[in-house]
SEVEXKOL-225099 format. One record per residue (C-alpha): residue in three letters; x, y, z. Coordinates in nm, 2 decimals, always signed. Example, Ala and Ser with C-alpha at 12.3 -4.5 7.8 and 13.67 -1.06 7.14 Angstrom:
 res     px     py     pz
 ALA  +1.23  -0.45  +0.78
 SER  +1.37  -0.11  +0.71
This chain:
 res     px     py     pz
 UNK  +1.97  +1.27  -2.56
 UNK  +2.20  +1.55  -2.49
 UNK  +2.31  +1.58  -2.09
 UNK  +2.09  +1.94  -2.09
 UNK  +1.81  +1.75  -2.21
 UNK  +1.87  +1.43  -1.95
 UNK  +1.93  +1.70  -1.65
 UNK  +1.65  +1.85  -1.78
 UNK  +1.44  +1.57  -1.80
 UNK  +1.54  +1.47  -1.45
 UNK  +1.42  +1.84  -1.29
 UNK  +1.11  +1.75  -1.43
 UNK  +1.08  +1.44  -1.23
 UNK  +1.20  +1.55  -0.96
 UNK  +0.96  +1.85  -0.98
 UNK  +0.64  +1.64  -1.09
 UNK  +0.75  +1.42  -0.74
 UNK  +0.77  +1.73  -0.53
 UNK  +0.39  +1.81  -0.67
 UNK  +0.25  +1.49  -0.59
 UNK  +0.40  +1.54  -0.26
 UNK  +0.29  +1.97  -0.22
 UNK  +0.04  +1.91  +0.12
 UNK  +0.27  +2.02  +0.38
 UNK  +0.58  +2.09  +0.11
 UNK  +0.70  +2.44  +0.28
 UNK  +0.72  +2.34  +0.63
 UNK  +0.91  +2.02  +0.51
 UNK  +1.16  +2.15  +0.30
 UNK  +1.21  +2.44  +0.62
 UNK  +1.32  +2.09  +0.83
 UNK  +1.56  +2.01  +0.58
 UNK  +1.93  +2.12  +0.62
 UNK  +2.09  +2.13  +0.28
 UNK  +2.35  +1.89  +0.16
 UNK  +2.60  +1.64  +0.34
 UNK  +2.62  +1.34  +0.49
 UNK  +2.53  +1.23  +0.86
 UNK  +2.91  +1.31  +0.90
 UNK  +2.98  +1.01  +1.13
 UNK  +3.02  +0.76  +0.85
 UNK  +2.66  +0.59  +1.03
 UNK  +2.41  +0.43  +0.73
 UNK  +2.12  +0.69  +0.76
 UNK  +1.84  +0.46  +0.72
 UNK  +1.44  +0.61  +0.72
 UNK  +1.12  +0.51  +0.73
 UNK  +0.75  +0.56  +0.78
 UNK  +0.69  +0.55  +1.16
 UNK  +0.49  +0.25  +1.21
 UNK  +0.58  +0.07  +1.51
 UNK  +0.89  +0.24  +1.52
 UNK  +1.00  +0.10  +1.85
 UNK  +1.01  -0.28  +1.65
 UNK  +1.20  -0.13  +1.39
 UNK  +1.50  +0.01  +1.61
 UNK  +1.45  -0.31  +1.80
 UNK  +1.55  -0.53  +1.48
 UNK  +1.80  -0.26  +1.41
 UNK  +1.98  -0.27  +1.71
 UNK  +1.99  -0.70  +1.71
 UNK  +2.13  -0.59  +1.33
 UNK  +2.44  -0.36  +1.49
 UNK  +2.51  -0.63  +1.75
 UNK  +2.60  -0.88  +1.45
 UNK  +2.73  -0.66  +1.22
 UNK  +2.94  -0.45  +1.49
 UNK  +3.11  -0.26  +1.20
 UNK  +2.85  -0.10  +1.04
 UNK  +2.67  +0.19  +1.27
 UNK  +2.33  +0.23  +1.17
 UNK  +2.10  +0.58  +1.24
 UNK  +1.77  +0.51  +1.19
 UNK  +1.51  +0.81  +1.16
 UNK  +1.09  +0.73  +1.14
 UNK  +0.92  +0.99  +1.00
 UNK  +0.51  +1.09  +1.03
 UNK  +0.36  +0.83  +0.75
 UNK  +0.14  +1.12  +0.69
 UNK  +0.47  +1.31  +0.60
 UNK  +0.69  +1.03  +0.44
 UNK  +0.69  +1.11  +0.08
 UNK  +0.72  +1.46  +0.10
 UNK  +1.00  +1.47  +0.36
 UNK  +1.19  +1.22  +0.21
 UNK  +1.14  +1.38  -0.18
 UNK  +1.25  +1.70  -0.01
 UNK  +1.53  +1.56  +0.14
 UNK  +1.65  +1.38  -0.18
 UNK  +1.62  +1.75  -0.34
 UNK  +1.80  +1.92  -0.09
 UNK  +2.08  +1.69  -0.16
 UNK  +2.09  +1.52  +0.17
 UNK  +1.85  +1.22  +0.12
 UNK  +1.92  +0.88  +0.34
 UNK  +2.16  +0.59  +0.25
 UNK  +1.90  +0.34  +0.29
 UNK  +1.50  +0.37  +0.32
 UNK  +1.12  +0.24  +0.28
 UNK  +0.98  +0.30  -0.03
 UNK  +0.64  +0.24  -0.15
 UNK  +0.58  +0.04  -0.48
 UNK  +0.31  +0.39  -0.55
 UNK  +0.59  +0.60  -0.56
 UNK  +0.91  +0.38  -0.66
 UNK  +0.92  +0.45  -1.05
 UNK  +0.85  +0.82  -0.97
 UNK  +1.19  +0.77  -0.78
 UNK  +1.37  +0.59  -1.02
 UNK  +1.27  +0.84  -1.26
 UNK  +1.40  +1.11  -1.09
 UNK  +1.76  +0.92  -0.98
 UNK  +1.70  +0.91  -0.60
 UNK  +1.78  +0.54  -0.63
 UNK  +2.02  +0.27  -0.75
 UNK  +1.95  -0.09  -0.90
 UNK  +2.05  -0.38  -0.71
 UNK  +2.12  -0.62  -0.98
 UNK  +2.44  -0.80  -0.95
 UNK  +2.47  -0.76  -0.57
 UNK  +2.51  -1.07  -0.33
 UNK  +2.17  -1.25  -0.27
 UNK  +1.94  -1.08  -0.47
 UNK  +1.88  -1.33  -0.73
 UNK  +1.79  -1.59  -0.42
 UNK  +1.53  -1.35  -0.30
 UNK  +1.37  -1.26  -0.60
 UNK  +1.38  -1.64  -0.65
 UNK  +1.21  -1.69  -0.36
 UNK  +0.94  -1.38  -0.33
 UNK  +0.62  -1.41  -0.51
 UNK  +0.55  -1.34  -0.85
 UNK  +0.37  -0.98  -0.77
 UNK  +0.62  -0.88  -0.53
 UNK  +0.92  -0.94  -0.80
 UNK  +0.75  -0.71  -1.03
 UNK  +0.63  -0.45  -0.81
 UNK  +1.00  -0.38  -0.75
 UNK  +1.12  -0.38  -1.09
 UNK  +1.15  -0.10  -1.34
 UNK  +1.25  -0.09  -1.65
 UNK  +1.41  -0.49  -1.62
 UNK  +1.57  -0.33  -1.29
 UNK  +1.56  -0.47  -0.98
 UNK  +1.51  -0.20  -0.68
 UNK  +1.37  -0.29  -0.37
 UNK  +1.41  -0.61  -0.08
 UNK  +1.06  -0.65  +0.02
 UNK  +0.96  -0.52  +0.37
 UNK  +0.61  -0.68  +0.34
 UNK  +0.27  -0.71  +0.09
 UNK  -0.06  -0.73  +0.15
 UNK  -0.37  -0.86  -0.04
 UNK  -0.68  -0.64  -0.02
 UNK  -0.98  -0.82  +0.13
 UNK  -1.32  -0.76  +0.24
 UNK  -1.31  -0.72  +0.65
 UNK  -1.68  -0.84  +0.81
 UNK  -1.78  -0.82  +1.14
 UNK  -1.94  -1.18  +1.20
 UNK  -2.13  -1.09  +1.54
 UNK  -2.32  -0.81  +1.38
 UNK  -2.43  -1.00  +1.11
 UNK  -2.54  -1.24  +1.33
 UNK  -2.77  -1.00  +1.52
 UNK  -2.93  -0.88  +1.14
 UNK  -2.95  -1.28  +1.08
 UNK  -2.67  -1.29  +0.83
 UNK  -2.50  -1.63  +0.85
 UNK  -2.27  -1.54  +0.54
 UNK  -2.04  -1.23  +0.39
 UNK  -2.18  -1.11  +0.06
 UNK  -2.06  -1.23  -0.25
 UNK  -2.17  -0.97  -0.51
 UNK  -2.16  -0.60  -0.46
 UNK  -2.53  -0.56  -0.48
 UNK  -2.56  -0.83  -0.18
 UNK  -2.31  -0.61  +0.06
 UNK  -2.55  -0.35  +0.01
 UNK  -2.83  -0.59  +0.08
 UNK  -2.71  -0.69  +0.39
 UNK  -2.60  -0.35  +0.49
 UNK  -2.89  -0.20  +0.44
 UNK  -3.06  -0.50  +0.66
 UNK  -2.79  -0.42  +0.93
 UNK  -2.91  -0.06  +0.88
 UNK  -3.27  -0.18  +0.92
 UNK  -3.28  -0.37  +1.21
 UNK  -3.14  -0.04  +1.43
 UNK  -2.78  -0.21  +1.43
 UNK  -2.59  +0.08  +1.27
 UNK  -2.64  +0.37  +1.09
 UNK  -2.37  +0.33  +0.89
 UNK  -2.25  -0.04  +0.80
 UNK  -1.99  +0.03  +0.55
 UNK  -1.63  +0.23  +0.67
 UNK  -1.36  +0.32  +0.41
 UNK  -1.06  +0.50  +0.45
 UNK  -1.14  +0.81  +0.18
 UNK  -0.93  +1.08  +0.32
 UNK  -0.66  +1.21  +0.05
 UNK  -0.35  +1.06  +0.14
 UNK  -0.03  +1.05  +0.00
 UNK  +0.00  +0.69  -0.06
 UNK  -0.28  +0.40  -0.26
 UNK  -0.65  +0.39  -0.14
 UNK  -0.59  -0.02  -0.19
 UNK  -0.99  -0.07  -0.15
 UNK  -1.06  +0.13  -0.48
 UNK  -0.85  -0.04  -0.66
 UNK  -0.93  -0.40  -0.51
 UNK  -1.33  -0.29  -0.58
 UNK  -1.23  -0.31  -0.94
 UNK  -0.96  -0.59  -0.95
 UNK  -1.23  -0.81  -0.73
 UNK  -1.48  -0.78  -1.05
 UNK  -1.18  -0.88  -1.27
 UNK  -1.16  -0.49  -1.43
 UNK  -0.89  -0.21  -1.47
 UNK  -0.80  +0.13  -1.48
 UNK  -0.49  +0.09  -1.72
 UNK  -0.38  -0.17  -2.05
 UNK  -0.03  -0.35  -1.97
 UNK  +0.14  -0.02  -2.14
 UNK  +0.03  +0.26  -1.89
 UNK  -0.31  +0.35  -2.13
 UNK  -0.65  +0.44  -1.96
 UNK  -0.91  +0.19  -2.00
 UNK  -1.13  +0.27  -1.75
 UNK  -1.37  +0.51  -1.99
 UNK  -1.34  +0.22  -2.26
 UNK  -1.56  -0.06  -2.35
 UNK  -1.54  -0.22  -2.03
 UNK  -1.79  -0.09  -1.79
 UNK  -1.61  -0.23  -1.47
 UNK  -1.46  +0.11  -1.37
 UNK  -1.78  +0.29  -1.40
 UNK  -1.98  +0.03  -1.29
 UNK  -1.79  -0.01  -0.99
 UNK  -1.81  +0.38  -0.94
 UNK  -2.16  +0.39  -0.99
 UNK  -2.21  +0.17  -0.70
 UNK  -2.01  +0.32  -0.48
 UNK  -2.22  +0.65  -0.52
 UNK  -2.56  +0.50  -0.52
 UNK  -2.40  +0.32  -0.17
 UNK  -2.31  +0.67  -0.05
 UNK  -2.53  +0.90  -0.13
 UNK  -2.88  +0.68  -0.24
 UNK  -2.92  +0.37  +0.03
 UNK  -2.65  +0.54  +0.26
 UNK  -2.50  +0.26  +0.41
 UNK  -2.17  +0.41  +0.35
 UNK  -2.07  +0.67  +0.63
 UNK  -2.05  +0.99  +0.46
 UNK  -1.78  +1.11  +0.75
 UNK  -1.54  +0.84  +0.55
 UNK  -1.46  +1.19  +0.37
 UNK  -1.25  +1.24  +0.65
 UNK  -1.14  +0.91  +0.81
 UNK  -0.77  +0.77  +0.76
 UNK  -0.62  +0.45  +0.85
 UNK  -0.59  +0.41  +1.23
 UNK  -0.94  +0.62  +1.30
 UNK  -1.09  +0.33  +1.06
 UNK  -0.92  +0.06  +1.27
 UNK  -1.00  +0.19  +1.58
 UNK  -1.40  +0.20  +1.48
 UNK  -1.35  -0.17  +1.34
 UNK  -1.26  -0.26  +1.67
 UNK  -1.52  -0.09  +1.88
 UNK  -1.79  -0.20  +1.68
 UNK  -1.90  +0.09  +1.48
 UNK  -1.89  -0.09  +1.08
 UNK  -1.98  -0.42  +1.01
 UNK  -1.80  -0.36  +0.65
 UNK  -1.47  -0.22  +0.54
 UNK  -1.21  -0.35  +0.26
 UNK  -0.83  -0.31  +0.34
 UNK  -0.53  -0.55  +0.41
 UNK  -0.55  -0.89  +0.55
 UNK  -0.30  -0.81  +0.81
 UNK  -0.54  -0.59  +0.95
 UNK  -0.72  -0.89  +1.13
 UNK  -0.40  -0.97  +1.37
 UNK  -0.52  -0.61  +1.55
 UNK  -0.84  -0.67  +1.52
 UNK  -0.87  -1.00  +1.66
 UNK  -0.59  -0.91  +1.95
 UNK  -0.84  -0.95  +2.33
 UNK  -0.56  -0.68  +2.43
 UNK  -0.68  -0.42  +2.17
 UNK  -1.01  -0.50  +2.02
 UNK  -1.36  -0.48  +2.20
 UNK  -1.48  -0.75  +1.93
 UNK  -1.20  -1.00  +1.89
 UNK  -1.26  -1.34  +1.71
 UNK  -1.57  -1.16  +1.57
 UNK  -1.39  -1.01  +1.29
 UNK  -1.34  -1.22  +0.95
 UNK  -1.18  -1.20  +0.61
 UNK  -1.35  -1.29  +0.30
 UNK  -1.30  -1.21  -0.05
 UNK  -1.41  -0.82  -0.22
 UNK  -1.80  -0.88  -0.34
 UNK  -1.72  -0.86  -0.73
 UNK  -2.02  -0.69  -0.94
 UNK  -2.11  -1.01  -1.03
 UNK  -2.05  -1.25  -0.75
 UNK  -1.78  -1.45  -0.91
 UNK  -1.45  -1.43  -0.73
 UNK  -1.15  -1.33  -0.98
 UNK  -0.94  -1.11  -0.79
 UNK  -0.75  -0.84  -0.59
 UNK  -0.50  -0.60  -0.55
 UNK  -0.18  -0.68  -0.37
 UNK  +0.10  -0.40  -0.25
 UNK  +0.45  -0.42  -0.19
 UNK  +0.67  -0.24  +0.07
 UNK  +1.01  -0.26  +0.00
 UNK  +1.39  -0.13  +0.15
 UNK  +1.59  +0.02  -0.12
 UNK  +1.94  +0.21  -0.13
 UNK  +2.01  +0.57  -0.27
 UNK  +2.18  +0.65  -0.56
 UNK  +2.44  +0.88  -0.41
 UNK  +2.49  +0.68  -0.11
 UNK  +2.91  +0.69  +0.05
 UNK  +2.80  +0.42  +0.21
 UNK  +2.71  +0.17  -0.04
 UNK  +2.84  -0.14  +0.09
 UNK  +2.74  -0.12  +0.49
 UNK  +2.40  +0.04  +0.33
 UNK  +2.36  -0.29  +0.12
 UNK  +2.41  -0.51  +0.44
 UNK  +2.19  -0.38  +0.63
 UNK  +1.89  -0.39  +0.34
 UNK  +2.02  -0.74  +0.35
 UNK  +1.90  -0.83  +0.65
 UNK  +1.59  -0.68  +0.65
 UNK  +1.49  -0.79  +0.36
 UNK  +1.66  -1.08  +0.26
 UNK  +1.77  -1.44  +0.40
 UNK  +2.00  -1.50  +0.70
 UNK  +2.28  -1.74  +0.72
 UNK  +2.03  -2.00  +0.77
 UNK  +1.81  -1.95  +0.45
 UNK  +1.55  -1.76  +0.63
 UNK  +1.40  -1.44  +0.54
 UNK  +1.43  -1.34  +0.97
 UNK  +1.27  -0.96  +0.92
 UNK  +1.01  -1.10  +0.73
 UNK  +0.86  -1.40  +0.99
 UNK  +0.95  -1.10  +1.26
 UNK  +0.72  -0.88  +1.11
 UNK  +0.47  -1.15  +1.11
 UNK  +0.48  -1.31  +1.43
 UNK  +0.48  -0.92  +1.60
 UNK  +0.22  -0.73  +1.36
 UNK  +0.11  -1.00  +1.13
 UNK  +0.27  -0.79  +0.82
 UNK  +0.20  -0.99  +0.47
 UNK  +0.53  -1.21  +0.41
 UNK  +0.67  -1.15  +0.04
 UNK  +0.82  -1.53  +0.07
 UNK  +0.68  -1.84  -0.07
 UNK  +0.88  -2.04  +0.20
 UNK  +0.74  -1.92  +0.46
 UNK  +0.34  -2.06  +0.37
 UNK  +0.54  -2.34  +0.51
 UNK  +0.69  -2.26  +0.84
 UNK  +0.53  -2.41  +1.15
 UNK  +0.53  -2.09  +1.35
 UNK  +0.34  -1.86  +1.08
 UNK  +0.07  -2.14  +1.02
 UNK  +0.00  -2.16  +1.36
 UNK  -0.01  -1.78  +1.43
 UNK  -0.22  -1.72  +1.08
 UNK  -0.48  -1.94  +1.22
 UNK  -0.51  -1.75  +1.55
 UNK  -0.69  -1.44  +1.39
 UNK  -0.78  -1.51  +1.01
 UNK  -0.89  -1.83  +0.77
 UNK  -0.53  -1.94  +0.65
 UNK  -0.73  -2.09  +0.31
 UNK  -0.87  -1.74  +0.26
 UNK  -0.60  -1.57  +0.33
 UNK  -0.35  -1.80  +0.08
 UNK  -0.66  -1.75  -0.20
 UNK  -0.60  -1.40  -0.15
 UNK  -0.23  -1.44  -0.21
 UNK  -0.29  -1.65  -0.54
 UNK  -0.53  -1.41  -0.66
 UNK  -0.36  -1.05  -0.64
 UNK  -0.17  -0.90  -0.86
 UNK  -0.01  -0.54  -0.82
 UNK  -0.15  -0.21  -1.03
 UNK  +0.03  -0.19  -1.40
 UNK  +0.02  +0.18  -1.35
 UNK  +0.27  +0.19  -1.06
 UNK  +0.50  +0.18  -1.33
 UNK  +0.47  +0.52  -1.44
 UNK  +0.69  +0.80  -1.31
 UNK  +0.35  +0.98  -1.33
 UNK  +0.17  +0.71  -1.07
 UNK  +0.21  +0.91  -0.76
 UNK  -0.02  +1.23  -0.93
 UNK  -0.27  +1.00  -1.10
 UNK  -0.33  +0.84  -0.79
 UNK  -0.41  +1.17  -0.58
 UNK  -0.68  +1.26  -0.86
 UNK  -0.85  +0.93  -0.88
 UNK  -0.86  +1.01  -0.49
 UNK  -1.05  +1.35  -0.53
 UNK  -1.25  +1.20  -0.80
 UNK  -1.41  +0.92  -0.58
 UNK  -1.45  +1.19  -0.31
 UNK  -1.65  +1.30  -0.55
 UNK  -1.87  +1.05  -0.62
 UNK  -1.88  +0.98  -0.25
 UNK  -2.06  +1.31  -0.21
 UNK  -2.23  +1.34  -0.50
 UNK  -2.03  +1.62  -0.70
 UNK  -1.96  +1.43  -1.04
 UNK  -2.15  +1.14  -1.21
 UNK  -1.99  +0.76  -1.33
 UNK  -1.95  +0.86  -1.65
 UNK  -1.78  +1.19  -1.61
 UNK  -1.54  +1.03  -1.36
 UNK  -1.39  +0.82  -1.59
 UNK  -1.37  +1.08  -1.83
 UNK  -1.20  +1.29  -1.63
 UNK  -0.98  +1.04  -1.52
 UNK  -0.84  +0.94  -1.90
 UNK  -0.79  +1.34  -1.90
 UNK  -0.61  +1.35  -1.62
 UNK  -0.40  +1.05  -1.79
 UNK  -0.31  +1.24  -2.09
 UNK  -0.22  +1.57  -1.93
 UNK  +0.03  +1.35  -1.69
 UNK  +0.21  +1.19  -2.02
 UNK  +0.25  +1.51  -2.20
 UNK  +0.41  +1.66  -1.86
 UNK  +0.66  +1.36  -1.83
 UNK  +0.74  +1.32  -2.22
């Protein structure tokens, strides 16, 4: 390869990141000044802004034991994140250090905004010590890129009171039984709507799709990036078929899901207004908080209904800190991803069990199934046996490893829109999807 061809090759990548990230682009890219450093020497660290407040709290205990190394830390609108930060990484003045999701990281490492940690102090002892799923999610290419922030198993979320009232006394098991019982919930004058989903485009995973098809042991890709889902196995369109015939036949699904995003959903978990929804098992520490939830200690975890009832599987994520390739700060850059996502001089992974015993965030290490304190704050808001299952089963989407990822993911989004409103069939869905699979490829070849 010729260095035309590779700076070619990278402008595509670059480019085909910037179009993943094109909601918002312009008035982005207008925020962005052009070039440089922060110009005080500082590590310019940035991340999506949730519960910012905790993260400069656990920066600031980092500068007051690592007096040396001044840290500015910038949270950005998650809504924004991807774009802003691809835009910044264009515009040549991208951040030392920063959050990246595993949806977007080979898209990154495609395009050179980051470096590999291999070879650096302590990262062979965490990847040692991380789960399985985590350690992959971060690697591309036999490169290690990422300290985990936190992962997450995808779960089925059930409101136990309600389906007391509809004289439920367990979650479903099968997809046609959470459809039975929603549509008894429905029924009986409980709700309208039993089932909530979070099927607003966003620039990041919908984790419930994905963990709809995982749960009934099925895929949308081979090991090597190929589209399966319009192949022999029906899971992927059986899966989709259910979803529309939830949405648009029986109705138990709220058809204003079309427009409902993360914190909305959580906020109508909490005041009652689904008995249903599928999304992360760290969910449950809000949900079950007195302080912040109308129906706490109703809400329970179970395992996704599979098409067939048998419990195989989920879908895990990873969150991770990782440094940029043009970084002047390397070294301070790398300390500071150090501590947040590594072990301290004690062997403990600190910004892991502090993101755990404040938020309840999904802890990347094995080591700490075993710690006193997480036990006995696991058990005050979710079954710690379901919750570990959960761990044991998940495994992370093969197709994250494609610098392509990021696009494919925004059209299997629009596609299950449609189907959610009845604009395309099963079968056409999938189609369209291995399409949209094969146009991506060519673009990045």
């Amino acid at each position: 390869m010729t260095p035309e061809t590779s700076l070619s090759r990278r402008r595509v990548l670059q480019l085909g990141a910037l179009t993943a990230s094109l909601p918002a682009l312009s008035s982005v890219l207008a925020a962005c000044g052009g070039g440089g450093g922060s110009g005080s020497g500082a590590v310019k660290f940035s991340g999506w802004d949730y519960e910012s407040a905790l993260v400069q709290q656990n920066v600031d205990r980092f500068k007051q034991l690592n007096p040396d190394v001044p840290v500015e830390y910038t949270p950005i609108t998650s809504a924004q994140y991807v774009q802003k930060t691809v835009a910044e990484f264009t515009a040549g003045d991208g951040p030392d250090a920063l959050y990246v999701y595993d949806d977007s990281l080979a898209g990154w490492v495609a395009a050179e905004y980051l470096q590999p940690l291999d070879g650096l102090p302590g990262v062979d002892d965490v990847y040692a010590g991380i789960y399985p799923s985590n350690a992959e999610a971060m690697t591309v290419d036999g490169k290690r890129y990422g300290l985990p922030y936190y992962t997450d198993s995808q779960c089925l979320i059930y409101n136990e009171a309600i389906l007391a009232k509809a004289g439920i006394s367990a979650p479903p098991k099968s997809l046609d039984e959470l459809e039975q019982q929603s549509q008894r919930i429905k029924d009986a004058g409980i709700l309208e709507f039993p089932i909530g989903l979070t099927a607003q485009l966003q620039d990041t995973w919908w984790g419930w799709a994905w963990g709809l098809v995982f749960a009934s042991g099925g895929d949308v890709f081979d090991a090597a990036g190929n589209p399966v889902m319009d192949g022999p196995d029906p899971t992927v369109r059986d899966v989709f078929a259910w979803l529309q015939r939830a949405a648009t036949v029986t109705k138990v699904i709220d058809p204003a899901v079309l427009q409902l995003l993360p914190v909305p959903l959580d906020d109508a978990m909490k005041n009652e207004r689904y008995a249903f929804t599928i999304g992360a098992r760290y969910a449950l520490r809000d949900y079950n908080d007195p302080a912040r939830s109308k129906t706490a200690g109703n809400l329970k975890i179970a395992y996704i209904p599979s098409l067939d009832g048998n419990v195989v599987g989920t879908v895990s994520n990873t969150r991770m800190y990782a440094l940029s390739k043009d970084t002047e700060v390397k070294d301070q850059a790398f300390r500071l991803l150090t501590y947040l996502g590594g072990f301290d001089g004690d062997g403990v992974p600190y910004t892991a069990k502090y993101w755990f015993q404040k938020k309840g965030l999904g802890f990347p290490f094995r080591k700490l199934e075993q710690d006193p304190e997480v036990q006995a704050g696991l058990a005050t808001f979710a079954d710690p046996t379901i919750y570990s299952g959960l761990a044991s089963l998940a495994r992370p989407r093969t197709a994250i490893k494609q610098p392509w990822y990021s696009e494919y993911e925004n059209e299997q989004q629009k596609v299950v829109q449609q189907l959610l409103s009845n604009q395309t069939s099963p079968d056409d869905a999938v189609k369209a999807l291995s399409t949209t699979v094969t146009s991506l490829k060519q673009k990045y070849s």
